[in-house]
Residue frames as a rotation matrix with the C-alpha (Angstrom) as fourth column:
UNK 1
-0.017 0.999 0.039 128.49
-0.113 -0.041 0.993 -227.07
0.993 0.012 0.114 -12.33
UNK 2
-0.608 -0.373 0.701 127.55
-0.670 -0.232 -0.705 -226.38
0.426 -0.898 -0.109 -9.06
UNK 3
-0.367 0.595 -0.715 125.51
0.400 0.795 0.457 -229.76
0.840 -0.118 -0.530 -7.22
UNK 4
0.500 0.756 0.424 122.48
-0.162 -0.399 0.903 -228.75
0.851 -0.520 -0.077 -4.24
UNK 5
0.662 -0.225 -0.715 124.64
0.741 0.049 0.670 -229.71
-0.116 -0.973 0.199 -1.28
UNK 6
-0.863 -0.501 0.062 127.56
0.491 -0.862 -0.127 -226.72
0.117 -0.079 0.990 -2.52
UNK 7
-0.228 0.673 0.704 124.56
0.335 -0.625 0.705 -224.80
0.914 0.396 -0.083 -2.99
UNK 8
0.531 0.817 -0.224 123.32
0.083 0.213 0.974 -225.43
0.843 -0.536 0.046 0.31
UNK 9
0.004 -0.818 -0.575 126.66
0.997 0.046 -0.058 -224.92
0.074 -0.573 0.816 2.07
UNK 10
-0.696 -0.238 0.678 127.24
0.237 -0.967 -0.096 -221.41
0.678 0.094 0.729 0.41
UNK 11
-0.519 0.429 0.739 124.01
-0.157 -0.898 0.411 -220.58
0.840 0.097 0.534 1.83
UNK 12
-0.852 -0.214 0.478 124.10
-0.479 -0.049 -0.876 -221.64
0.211 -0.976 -0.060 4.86
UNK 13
0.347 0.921 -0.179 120.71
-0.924 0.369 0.103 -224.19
0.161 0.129 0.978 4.22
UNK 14
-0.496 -0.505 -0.707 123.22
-0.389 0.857 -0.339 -227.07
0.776 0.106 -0.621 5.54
UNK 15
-0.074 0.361 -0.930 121.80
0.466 0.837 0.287 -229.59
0.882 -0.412 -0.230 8.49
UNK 16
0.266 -0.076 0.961 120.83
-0.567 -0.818 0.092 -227.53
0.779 -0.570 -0.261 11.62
UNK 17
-0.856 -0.505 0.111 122.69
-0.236 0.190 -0.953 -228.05
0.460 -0.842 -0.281 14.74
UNK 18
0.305 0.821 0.482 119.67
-0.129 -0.466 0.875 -229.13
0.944 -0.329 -0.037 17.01
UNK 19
-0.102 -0.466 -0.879 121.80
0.879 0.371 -0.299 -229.83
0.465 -0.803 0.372 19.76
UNK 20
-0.990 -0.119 0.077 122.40
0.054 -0.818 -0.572 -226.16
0.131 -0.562 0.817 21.15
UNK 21
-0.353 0.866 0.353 118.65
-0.260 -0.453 0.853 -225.82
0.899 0.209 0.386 20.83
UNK 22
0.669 0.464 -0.581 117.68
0.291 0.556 0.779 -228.69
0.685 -0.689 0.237 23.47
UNK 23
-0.454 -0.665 -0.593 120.33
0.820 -0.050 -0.571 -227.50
0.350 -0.746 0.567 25.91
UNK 24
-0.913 0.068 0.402 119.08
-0.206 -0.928 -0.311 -223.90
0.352 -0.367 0.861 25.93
UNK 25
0.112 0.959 -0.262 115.38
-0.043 0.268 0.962 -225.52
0.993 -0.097 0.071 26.19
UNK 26
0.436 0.248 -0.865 116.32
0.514 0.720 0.465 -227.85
0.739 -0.648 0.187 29.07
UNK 27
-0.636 -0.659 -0.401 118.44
0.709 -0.296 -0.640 -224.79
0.303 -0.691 0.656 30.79
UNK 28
-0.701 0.571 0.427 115.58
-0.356 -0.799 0.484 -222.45
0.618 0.187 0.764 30.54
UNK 29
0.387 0.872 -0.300 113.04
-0.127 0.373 0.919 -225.21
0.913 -0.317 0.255 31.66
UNK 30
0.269 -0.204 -0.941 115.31
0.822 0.557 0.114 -226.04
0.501 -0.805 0.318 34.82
UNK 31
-0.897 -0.406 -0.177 115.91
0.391 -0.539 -0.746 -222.19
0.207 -0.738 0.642 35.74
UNK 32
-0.403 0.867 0.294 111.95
-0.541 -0.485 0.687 -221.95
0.738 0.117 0.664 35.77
UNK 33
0.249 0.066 -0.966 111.80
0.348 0.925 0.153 -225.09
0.904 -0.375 0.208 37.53
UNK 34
-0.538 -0.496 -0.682 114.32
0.808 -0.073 -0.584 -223.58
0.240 -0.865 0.440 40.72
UNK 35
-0.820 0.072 0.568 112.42
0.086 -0.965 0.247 -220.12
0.566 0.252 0.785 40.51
UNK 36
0.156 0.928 -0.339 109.42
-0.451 0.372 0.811 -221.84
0.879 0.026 0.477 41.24
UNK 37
0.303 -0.312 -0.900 110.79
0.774 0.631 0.042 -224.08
0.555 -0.710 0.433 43.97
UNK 38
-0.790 -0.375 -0.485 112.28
0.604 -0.613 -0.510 -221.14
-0.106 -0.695 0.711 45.93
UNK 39
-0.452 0.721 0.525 108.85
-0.686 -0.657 0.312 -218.79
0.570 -0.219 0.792 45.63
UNK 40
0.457 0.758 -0.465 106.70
0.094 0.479 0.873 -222.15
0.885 -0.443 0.147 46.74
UNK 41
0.190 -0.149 -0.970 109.14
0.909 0.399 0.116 -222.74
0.370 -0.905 0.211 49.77
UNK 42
-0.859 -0.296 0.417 109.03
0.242 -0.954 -0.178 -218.78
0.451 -0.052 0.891 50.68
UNK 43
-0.288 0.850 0.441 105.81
-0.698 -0.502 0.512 -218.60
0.656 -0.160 0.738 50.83
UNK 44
0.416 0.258 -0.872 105.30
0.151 0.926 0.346 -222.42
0.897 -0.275 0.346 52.53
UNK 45
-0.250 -0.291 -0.923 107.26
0.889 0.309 -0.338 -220.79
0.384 -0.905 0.181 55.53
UNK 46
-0.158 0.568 0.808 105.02
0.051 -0.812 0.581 -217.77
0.986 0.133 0.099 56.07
UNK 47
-0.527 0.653 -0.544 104.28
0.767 0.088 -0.636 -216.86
-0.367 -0.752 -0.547 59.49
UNK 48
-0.253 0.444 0.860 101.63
0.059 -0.880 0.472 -214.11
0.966 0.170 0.197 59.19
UNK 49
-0.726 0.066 -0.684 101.02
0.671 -0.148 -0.726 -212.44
-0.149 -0.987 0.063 62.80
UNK 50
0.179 0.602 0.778 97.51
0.283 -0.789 0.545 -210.11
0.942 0.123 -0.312 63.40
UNK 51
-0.952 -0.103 -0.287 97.59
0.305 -0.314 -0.899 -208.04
0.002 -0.944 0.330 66.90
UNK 52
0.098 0.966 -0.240 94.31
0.766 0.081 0.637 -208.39
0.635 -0.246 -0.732 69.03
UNK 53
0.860 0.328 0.391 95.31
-0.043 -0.717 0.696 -205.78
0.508 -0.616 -0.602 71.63
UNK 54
-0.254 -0.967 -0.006 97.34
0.245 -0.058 -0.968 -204.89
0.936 -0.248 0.251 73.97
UNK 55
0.650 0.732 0.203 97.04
0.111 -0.356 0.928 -204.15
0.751 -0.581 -0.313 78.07
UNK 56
-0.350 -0.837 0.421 98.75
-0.238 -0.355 -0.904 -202.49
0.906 -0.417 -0.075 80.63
UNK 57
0.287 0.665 -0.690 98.25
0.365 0.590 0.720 -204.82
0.886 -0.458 -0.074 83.41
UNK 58
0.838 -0.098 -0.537 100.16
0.408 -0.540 0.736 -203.11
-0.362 -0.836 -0.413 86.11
UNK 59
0.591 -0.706 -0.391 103.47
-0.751 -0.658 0.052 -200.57
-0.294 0.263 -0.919 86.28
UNK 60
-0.064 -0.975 -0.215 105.46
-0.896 -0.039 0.442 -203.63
-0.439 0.221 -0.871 85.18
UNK 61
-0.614 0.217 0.759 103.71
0.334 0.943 0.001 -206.22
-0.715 0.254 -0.652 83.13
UNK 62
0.087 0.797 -0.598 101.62
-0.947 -0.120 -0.297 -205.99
-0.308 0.592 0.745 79.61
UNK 63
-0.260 0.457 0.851 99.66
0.304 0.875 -0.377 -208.42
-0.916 0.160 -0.367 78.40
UNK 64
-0.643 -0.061 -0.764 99.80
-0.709 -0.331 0.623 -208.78
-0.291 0.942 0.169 74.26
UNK 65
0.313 0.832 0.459 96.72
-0.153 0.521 -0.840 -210.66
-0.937 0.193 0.290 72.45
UNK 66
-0.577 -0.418 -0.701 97.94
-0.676 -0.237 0.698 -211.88
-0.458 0.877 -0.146 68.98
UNK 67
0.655 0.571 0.494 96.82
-0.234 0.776 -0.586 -214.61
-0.718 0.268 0.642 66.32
UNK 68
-0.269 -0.951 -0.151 99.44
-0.465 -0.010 0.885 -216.40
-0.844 0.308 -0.440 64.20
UNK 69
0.929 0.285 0.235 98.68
-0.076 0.769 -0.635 -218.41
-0.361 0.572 0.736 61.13
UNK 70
0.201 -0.939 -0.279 101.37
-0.961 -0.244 0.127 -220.52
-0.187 0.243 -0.952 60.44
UNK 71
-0.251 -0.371 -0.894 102.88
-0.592 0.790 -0.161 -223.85
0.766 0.489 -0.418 59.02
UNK 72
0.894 0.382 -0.235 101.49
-0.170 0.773 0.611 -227.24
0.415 -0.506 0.756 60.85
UNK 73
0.891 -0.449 -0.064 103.78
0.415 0.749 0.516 -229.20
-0.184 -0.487 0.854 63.01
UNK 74
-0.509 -0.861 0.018 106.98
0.571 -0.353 -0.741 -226.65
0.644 -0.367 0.671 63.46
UNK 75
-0.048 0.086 -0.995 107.50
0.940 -0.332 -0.074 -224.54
-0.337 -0.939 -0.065 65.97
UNK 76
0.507 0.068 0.859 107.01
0.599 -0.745 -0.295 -221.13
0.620 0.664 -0.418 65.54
UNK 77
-0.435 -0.811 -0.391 109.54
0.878 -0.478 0.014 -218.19
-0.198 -0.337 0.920 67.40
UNK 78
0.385 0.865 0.321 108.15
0.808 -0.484 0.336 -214.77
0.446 0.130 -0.886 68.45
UNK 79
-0.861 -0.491 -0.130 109.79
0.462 -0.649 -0.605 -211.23
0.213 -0.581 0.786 69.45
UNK 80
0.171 0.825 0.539 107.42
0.635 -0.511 0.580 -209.36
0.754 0.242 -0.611 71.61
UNK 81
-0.815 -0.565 0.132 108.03
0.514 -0.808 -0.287 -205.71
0.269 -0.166 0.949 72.67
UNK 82
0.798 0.408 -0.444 106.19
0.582 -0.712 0.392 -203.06
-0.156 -0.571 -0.806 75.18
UNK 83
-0.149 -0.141 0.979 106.90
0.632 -0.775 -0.016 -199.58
0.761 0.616 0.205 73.57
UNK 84
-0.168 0.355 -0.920 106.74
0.685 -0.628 -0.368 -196.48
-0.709 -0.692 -0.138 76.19
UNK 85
0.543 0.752 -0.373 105.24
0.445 -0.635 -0.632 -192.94
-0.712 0.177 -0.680 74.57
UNK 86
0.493 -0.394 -0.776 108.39
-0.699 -0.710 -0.084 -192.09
-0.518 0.584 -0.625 72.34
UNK 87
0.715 0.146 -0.684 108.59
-0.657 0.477 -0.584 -195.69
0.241 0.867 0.437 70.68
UNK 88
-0.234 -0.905 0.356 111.26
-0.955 0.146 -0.258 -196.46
0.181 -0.400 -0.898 73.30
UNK 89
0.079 0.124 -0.989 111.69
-0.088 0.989 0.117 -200.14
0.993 0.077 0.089 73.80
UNK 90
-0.078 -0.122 0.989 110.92
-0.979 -0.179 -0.099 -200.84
0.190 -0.976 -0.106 77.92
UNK 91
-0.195 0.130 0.972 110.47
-0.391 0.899 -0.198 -204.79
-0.900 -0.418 -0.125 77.59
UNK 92
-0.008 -0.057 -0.998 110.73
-0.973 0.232 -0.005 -207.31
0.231 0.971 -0.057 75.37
UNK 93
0.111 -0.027 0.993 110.19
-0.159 0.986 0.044 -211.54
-0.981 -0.163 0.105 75.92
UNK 94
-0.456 -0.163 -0.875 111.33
-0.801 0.504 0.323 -214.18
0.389 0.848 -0.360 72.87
UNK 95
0.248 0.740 0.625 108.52
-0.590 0.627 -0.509 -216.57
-0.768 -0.242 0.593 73.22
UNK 96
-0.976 0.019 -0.215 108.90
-0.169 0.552 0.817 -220.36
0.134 0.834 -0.536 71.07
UNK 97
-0.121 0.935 0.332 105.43
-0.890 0.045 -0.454 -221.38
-0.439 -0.350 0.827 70.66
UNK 98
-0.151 -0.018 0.988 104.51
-0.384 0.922 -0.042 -225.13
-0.911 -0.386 -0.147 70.20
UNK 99
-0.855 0.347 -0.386 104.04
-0.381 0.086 0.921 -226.85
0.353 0.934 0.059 66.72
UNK 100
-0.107 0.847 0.520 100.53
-0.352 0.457 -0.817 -227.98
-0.930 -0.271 0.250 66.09
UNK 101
-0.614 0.250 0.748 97.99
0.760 0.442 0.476 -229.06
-0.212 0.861 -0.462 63.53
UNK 102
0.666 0.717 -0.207 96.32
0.568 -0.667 -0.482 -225.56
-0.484 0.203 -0.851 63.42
UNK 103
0.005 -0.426 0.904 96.99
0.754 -0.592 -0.283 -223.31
0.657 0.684 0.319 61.08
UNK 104
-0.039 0.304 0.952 95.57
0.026 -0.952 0.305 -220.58
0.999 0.037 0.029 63.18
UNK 105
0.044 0.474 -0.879 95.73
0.911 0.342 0.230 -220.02
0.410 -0.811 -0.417 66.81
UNK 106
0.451 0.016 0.892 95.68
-0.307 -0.936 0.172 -217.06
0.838 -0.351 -0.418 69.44
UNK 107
-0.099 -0.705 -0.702 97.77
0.773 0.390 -0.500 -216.28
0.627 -0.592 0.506 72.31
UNK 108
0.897 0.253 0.363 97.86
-0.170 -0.560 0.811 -214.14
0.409 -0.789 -0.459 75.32
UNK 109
0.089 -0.992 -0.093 101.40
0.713 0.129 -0.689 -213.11
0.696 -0.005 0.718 76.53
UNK 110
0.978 0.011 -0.208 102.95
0.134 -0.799 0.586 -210.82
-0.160 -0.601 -0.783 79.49
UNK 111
0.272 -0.853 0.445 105.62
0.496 -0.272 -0.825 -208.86
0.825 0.445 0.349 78.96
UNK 112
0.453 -0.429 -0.781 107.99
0.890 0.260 0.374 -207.76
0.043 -0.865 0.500 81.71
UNK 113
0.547 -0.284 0.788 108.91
0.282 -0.824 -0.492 -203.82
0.789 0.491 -0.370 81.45
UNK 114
-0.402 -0.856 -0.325 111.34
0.898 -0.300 -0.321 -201.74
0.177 -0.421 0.890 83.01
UNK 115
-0.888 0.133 -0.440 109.36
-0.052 -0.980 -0.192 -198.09
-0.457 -0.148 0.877 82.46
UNK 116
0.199 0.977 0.076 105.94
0.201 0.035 -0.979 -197.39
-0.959 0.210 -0.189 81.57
UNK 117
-0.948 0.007 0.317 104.91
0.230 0.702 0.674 -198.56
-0.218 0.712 -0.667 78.88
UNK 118
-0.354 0.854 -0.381 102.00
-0.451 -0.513 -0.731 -197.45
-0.820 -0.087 0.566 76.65
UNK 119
0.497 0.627 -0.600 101.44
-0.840 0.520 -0.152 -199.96
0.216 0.580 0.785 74.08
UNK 120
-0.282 -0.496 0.821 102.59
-0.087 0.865 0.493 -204.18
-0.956 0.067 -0.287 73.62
UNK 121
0.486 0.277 -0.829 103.01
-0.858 -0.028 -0.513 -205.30
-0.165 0.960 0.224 70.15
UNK 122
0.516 -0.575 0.635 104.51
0.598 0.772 0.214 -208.71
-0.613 0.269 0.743 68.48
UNK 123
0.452 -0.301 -0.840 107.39
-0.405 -0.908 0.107 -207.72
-0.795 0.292 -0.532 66.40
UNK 124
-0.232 -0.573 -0.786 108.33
-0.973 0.139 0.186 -210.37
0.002 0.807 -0.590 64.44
UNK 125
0.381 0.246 0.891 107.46
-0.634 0.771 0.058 -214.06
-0.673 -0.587 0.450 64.08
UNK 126
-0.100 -0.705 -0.702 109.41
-0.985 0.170 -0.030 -216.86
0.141 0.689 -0.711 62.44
UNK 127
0.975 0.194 0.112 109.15
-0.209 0.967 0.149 -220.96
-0.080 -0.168 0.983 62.11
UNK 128
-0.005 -0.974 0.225 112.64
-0.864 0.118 0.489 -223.00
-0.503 -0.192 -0.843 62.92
């Protein structure tokens, strides 16, 4: 005669393992956990950069208008570049601007060229 625990062997209806279960949980919940952490701090060091204009103040100086919004109290690090008529690069200044407590501020830059020059633009901005 065959007693309910042989029964329950053959057919695989014996005590379940829950051990593998909580591991895969608690690995799943911690790689959702880091996923998360690395999008918040991506986005938490945004600089976003808008361009107000641009002027060609004489044969060897523009003057770039911008507006950053960026992270409080760091510094923030700027490439800005005067373009002549075939995208050529004729001047260029790496500018740190100050940390604050604004999110938002505007600037007014001059850029030093080499050849005429027909637009100023920011080309990149970054926090350190």
């Amino acid at each position: 005669m065959t007693t309910p625990s042989q029964l329950d062997e053959r057919y695989g209806r014996g005590p379940r393992r829950r051990l593998p279960i909580v591991i895969g949980v608690a690995v799943a919940v911690a790689v959702v956990a880091l996923f998360g952490f690395w999008t918040y701090q991506g986005s938490a060091d945004a600089v976003d950069v808008t361009g107000r204009g641009f002027q060609l103040t004489d044969p060897h100086t523009v003057t770039v208008s911008f507006q950053i919004s960026a992270p409080t109290q760091r510094p923030v690090h700027c490439i800005l570049e005067a373009q002549d008529e075939e995208f050529g690069i004729v001047g260029w200044k790496v500018i740190t601007l100050p940390a604050s407590t604004q999110r938002a501020r505007a600037f007014t830059e001059r850029i030093p060229v080499v050849g005429e020059a027909t637009t100023g633009l920011v080309n990149s901005c970054w926090v350190s």
